[in-house]
N, C-alpha and C positions, 0 to 999 in steps of 0.2 A: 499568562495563560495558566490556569491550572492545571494540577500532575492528575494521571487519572488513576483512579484505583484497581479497573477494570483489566488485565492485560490480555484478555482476551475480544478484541477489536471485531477484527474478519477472520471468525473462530475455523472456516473452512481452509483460511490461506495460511493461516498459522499453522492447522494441526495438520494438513496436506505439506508444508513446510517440514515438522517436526517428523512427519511420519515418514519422509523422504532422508531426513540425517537418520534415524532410527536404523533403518534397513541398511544405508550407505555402511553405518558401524557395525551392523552384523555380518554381514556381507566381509567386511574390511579382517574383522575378527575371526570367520569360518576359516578366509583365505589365509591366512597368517598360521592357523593351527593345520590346514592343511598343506600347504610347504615347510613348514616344521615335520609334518609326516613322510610327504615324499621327500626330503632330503632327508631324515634320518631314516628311511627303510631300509637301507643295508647296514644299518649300526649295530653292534649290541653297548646294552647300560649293565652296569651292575649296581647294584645299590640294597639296603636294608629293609624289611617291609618287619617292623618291630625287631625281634631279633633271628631274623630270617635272614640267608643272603638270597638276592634272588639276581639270575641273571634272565635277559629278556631281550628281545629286538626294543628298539630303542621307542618307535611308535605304540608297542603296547605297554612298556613300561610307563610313560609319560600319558599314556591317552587322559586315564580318570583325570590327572591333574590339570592338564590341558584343557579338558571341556570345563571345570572349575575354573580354571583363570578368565576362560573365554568368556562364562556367564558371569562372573566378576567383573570382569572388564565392562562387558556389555552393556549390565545393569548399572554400576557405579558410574564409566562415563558417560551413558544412557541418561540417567535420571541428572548427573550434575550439565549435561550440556543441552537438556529440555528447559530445565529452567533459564539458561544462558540463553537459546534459543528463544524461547518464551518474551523474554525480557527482549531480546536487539530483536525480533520478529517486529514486538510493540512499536517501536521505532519508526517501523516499515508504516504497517497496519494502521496505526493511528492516524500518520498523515493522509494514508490512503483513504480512509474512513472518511478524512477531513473534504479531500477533492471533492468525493463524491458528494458528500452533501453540500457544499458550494454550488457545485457545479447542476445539484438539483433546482438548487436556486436559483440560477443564473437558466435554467430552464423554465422553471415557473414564469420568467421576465425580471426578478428582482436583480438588477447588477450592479448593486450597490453592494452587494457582501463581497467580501473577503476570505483568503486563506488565512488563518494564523497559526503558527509554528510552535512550539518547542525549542529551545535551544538544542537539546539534543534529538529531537527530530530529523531523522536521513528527509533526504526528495526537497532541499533547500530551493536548489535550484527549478525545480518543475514548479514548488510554489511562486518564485518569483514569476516565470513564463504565465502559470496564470491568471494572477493578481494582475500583469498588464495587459495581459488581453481583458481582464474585465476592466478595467482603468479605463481601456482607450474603446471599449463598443462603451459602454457606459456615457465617456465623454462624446462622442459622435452622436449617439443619439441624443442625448441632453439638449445637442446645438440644432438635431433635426428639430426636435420639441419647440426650443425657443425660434428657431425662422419659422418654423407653422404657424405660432402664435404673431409672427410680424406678421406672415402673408394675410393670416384673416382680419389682424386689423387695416391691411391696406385695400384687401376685399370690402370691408366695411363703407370703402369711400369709390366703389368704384360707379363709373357713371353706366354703363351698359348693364342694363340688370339681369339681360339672360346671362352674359359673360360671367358677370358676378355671381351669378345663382349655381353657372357649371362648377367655376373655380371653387364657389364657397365648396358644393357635392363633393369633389378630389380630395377638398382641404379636409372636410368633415371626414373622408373615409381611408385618406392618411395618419389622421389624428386616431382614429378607429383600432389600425393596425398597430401604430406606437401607444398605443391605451396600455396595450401588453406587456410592456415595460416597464419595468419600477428605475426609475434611474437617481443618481445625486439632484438636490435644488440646484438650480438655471443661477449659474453667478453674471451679474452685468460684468461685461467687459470696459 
């Protein structure tokens, strides 16, 4: 199977994905500078601002540097874990993509396709589950197909012609319904 170049698959589930860690890490980042603040609110710092000594409550001393870290933080793990996201989303997304147009086929009537995978594709398992359901409607119907084709030719020889004329009607408006179907060629057993 080929690698795809595309990583934007189900670009709603991705960025709906990505935009849910985004906010988790801001969120995560607000809260951290803000118990930093409420535990140091009864502190004082001392420290140098050029060649200043400046003394301060601890929260106002630290704040600019703080909200610097925070948008630091933010952005740098921001943007290195969209791409990381971006990337194991694809994972996701691809196969998901993949179901779906299978499964549109297997809608149309064609249930001869298949899933196929990736090695590093997640959802292994969901693609086996439905590779055998289409394996086994596929093979059921295949065997409905080939007994329809025995009955009409045993129709062929039957002696009551209304009987045969009804049976042939059934036979013709069964075949009708499985018409709908694409399934594998009829192997003789």
């Amino acid at each position: 199977m080929q690698t795809r170049k595309n990583y934007f698959i189900k670009k709603k589930f991705q960025l709906n994905f990505l935009l849910k860690f985004v906010i988790l890490l801001l969120v995560e980042s607000l809260l951290i500078g803000g118990l930093f603040m409420y535990v140091s609110s009864d502190t004082i710092t001392t420290g140098y601002l050029n060649s200043t000594l400046r003394i301060e409550k601890t929260p106002d001393f630290f704040f600019i540097s703080l909200i610097l870290i925070i948008l630091i933080t933010v952005v740098g793990i921001g943007m290195a874990a969209m791409a990381i996201f971006i990337y194991l989303s694809h994972r996701i997304a691809g196969p998901l993509y993949r179901f779906e147009d299978v499964l549109r086929d297997a809608e149309r009537g064609d249930l001869t396709t298949r899933i196929g995978l990736r090695k590093t594709d997640e959802l292994a398992e969901l693609k086996e589950s439905i590779n055998s359901l289409l394996a086994s409607t596929d093979s059921r119907l295949g065997r409905i197909k080939k007994y329809l084709l025995e009955m009409e030719e045993l129709l062929s020889h039957a002696d009551d012609p209304q009987t045969a004329s009804k049976l042939s009607s059934k036979v013709n408006s069964i075949k009708d319904e499985l018409a709908f179907f694409r399934v594998s060629p009829i192997l003789k057993e």
